[in-house]
DOLUM-91940 format. One record per residue (C-alpha): residue in one letter; x, y, z; residue number from 0. Coordinates in nm, 2 decimals, m for minus. Layout:
BEGIN
['A',[X,Y,Z],NUM];
...
***
This chain:
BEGIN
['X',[10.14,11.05,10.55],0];
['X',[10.33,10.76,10.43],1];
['X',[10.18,10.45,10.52],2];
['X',[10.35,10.05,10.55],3];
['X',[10.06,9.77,10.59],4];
['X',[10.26,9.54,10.77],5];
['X',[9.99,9.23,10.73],6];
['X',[9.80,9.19,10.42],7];
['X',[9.74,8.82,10.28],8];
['X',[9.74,8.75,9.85],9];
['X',[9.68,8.42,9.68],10];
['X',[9.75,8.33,9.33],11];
['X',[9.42,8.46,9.13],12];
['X',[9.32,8.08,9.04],13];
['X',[9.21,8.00,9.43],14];
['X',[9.22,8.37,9.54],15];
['X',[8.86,8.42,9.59],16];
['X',[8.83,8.07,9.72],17];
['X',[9.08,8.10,9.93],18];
['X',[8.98,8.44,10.07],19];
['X',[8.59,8.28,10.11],20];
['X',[8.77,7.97,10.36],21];
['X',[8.93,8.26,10.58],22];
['X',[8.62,8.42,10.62],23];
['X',[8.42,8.10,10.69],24];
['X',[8.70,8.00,10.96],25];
['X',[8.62,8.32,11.15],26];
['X',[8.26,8.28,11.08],27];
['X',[8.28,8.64,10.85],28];
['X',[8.01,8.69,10.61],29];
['X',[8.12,8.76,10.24],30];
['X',[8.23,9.10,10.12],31];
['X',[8.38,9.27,9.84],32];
['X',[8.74,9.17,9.85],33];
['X',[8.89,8.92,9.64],34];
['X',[9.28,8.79,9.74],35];
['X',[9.46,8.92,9.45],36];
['X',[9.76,9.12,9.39],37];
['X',[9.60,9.33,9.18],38];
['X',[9.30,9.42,9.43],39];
['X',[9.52,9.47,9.71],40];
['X',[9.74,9.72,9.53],41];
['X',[9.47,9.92,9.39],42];
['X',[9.30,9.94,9.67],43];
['X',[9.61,10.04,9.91],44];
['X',[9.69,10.26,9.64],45];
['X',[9.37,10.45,9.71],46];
['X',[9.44,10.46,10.06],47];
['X',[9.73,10.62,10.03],48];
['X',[9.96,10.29,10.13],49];
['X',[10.30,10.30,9.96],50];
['X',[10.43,9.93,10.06],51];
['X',[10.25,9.58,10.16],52];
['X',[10.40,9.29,10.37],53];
['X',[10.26,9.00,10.21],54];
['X',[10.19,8.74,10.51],55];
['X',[10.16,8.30,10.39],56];
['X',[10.00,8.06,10.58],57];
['X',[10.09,7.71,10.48],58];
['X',[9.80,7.49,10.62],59];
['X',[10.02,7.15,10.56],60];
['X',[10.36,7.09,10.55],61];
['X',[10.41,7.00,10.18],62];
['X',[10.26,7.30,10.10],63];
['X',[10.56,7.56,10.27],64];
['X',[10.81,7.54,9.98],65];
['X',[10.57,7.63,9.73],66];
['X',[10.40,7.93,9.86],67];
['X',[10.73,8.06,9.99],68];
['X',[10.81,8.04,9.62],69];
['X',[10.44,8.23,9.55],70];
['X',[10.57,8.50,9.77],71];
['X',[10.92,8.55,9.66],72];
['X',[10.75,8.55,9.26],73];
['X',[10.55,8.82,9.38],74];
['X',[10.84,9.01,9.55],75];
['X',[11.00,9.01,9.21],76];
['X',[10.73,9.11,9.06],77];
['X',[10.66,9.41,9.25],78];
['X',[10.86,9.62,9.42],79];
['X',[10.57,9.77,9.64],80];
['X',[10.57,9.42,9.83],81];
['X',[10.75,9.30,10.09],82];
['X',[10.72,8.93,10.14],83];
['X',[10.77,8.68,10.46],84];
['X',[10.81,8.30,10.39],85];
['X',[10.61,8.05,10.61],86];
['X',[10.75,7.77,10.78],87];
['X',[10.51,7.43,10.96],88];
['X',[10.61,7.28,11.29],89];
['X',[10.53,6.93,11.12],90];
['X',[10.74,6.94,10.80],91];
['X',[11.10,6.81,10.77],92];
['X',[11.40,7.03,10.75],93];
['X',[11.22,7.35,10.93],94];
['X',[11.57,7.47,10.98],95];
['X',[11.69,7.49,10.57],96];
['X',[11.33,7.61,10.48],97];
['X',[11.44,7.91,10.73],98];
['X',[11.76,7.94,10.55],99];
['X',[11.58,7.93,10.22],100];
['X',[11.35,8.21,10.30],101];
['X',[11.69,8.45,10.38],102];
['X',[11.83,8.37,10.16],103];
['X',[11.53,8.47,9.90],104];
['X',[11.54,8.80,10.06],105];
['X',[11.21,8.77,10.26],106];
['X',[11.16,8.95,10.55],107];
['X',[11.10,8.69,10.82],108];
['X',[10.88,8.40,10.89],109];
['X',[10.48,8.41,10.92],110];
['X',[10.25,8.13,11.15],111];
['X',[9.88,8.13,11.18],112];
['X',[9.86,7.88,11.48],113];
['X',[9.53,7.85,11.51],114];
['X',[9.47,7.74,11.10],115];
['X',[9.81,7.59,11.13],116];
['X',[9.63,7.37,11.42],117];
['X',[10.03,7.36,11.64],118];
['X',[10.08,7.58,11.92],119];
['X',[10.35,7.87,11.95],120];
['X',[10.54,7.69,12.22],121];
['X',[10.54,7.35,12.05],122];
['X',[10.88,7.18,12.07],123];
['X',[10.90,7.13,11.70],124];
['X',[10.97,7.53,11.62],125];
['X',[11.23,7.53,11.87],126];
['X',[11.50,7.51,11.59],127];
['X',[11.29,7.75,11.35],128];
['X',[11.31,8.03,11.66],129];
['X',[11.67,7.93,11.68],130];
['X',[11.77,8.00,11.36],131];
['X',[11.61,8.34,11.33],132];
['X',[11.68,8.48,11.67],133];
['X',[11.88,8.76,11.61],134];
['X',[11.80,8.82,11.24],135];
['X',[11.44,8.78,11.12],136];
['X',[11.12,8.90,11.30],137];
['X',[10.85,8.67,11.33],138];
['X',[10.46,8.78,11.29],139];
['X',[10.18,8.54,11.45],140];
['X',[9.82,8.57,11.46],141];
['X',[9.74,8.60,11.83],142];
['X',[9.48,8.50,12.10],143];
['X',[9.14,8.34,11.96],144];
['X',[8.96,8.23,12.20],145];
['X',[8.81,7.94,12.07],146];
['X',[9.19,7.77,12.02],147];
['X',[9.52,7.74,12.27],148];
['X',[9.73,7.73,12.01],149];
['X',[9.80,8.14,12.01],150];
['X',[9.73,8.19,12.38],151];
['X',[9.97,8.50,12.48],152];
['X',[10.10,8.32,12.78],153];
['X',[10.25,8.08,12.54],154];
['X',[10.41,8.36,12.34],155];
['X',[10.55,8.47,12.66],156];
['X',[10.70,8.13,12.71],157];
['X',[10.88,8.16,12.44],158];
['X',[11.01,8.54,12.42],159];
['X',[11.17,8.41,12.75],160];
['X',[11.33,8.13,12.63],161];
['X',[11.43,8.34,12.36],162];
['X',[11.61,8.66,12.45],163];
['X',[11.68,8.78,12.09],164];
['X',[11.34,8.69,11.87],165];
['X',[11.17,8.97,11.73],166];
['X',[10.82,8.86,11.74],167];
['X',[10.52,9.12,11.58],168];
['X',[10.20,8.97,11.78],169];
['X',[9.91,9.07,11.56],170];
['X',[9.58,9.20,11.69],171];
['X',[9.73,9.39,11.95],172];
['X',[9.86,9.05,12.09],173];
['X',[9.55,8.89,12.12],174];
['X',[9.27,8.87,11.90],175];
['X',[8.97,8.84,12.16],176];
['X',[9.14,8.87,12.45],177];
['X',[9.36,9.22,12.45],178];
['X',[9.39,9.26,12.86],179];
['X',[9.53,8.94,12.88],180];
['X',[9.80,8.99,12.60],181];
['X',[9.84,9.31,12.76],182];
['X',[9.88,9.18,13.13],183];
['X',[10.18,8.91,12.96],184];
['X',[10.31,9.11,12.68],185];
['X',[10.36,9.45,12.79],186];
['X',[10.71,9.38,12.96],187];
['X',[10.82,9.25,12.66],188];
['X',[11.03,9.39,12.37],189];
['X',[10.79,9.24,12.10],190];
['X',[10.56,9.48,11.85],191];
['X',[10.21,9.47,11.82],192];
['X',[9.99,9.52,11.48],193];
['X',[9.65,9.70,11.51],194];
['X',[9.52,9.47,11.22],195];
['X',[9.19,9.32,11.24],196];
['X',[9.11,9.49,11.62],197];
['X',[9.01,9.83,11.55],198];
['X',[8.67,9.78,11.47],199];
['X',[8.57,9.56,11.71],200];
['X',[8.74,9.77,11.98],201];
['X',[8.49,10.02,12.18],202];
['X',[8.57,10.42,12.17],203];
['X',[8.91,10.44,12.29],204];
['X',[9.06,10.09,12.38],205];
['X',[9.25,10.13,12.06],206];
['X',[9.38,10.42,12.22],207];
['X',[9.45,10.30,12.57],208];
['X',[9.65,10.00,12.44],209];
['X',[9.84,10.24,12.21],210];
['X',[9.94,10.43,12.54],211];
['X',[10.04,10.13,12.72],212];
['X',[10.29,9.95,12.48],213];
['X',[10.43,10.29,12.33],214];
['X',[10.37,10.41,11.97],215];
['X',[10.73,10.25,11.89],216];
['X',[10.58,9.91,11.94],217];
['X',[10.31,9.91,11.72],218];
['X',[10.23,9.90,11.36],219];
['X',[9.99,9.94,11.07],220];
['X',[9.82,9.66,10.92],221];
['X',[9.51,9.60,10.78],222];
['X',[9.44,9.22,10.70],223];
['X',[9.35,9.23,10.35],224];
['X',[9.14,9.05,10.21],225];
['X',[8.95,9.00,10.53],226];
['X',[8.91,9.40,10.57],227];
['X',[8.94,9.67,10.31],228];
['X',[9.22,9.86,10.31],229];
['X',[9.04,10.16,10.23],230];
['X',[8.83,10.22,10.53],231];
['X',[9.11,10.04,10.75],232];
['X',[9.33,10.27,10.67],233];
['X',[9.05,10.58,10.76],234];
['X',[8.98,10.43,11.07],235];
['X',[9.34,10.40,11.21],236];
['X',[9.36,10.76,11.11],237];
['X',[9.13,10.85,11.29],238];
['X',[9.22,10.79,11.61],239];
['X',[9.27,11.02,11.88],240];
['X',[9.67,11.00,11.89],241];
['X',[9.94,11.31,11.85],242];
['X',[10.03,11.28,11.50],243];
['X',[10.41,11.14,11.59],244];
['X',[10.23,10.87,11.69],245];
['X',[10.01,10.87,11.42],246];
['X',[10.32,10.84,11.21],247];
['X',[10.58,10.60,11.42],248];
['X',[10.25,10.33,11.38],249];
['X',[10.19,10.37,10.98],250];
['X',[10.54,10.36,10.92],251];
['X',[10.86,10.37,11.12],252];
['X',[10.79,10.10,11.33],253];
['X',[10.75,9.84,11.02],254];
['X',[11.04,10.05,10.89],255];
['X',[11.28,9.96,11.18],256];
['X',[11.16,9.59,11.20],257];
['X',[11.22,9.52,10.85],258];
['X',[11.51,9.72,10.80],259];
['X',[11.33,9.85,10.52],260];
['X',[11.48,10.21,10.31],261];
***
């Protein structure tokens, strides 16, 4: 079956592992095997059986966007197997042109970690970043730690109300941590879920029961490299208990549609 991993995560090899060994130590993960790189990531989604990766930045300050929007777009260019999203920062200047920027590179929308980002998904300052891709680029945010406010679900819902037109993919089912409350805010929504970094900490059938809830159509693949390997991400989303249309619609149409992707 044809498989799109809508959130995976590559840093330039210098700082990759480095980078990789921070994300882990800010969600208190013990060390494993994977490494950051482009190179990792594709030959281990190869082995999976992935055919395409959307390559998700985080810029942790504001002087940082421009250049790891550039990283991204490189790495586009480099490889046609990516798909790449800029990254914008609620405190940086000019949030509106780094939008127009990232279209007009040919990224595929705009991706916020609130909660490392350290601003919250309803703070005034994105107001004119949501304005400017309402309507034309999806945005993907982490969602719902519970240690933070800054990715609460009932501030995402704040916002898909007070704008109609975003396309917003909440990751982690909407809520990292806290699924029945993302669930109990979300699920009137039109936004799409990923199953990223969820499934294993999920008991038999939750995965499942969520799936049910929002509709196959709203969910998609993803496996969070490098904080998971694709490899035995990708065997234990196949292995759930769905039909196989649904199996399907979430490793590939779904990302398909939102992306507008061939």
């Amino acid at each position: 079956m044809k498989l799109i991993d809508i959130h995976t995560h590559i840093y330039p090899e210098e700082i990759a592992q480095k980078a990789t060994d921070s994300v882990r130590q800010f969600y208190q993960i013990g060390g494993g095997d994977m490494h950051g790189t482009a190179s990792q990531l594709l030959e281990l989604g190869t082995q999976a059986g992935i055919s395409q990766f959307v390559i998700l930045p985080v810029a942790i300050r504001p002087d940082r966007v421009q250049g790891i929007n550039n990283f991204i777009y490189q790495k586009t260019q480099e490889e046609t197997r990516f798909v790449g999203f800029g990254t914008v920062h609620a405190a940086m200047d000019g949030i509106g042109d780094e939008v127009e920027r990232i279209a007009s590179m040919g990224l595929k929308g705009v991706k916020m970690h609130p909660d490392s980002q350290r601003f919250a998904i309803d703070d005034l300052r994105l107001f004119p970043m949501y304005e400017a891709v309402e309507g034309r680029l999806p945005v993907l945010l982490h969602m719902g730690d519970q240690r933070y406010d800054y990715s609460h679900p009932v501030k995402l819902r704040r916002i898909l109300d007070l704008f109609p037109k975003l396309q917003v993919i909440a990751a982690h089912f909407g809520g990292y941590s806290m699924y029945q409350t993302a669930c109990d805010l979300l699920k009137d929504t039109d936004c799409v879920f990923d199953v990223s970094s969820s499934m294993m900490f999920m008991p038999d059938g939750t995965a499942e029961h969520y799936i049910n809830i929002y509709g196959a159509e709203r969910m998609a693949f993803g496996t969070d490299y490098p904080m998971w390997d694709p490899v035995s991400e990708t065997k234990r989303f196949l292995q759930l208990k769905l039909r196989p249309e649904q199996l399907e619609q979430i490793g590939y149409k779904t990302a398909q549609r939102i992306l507008q992707l061939p």
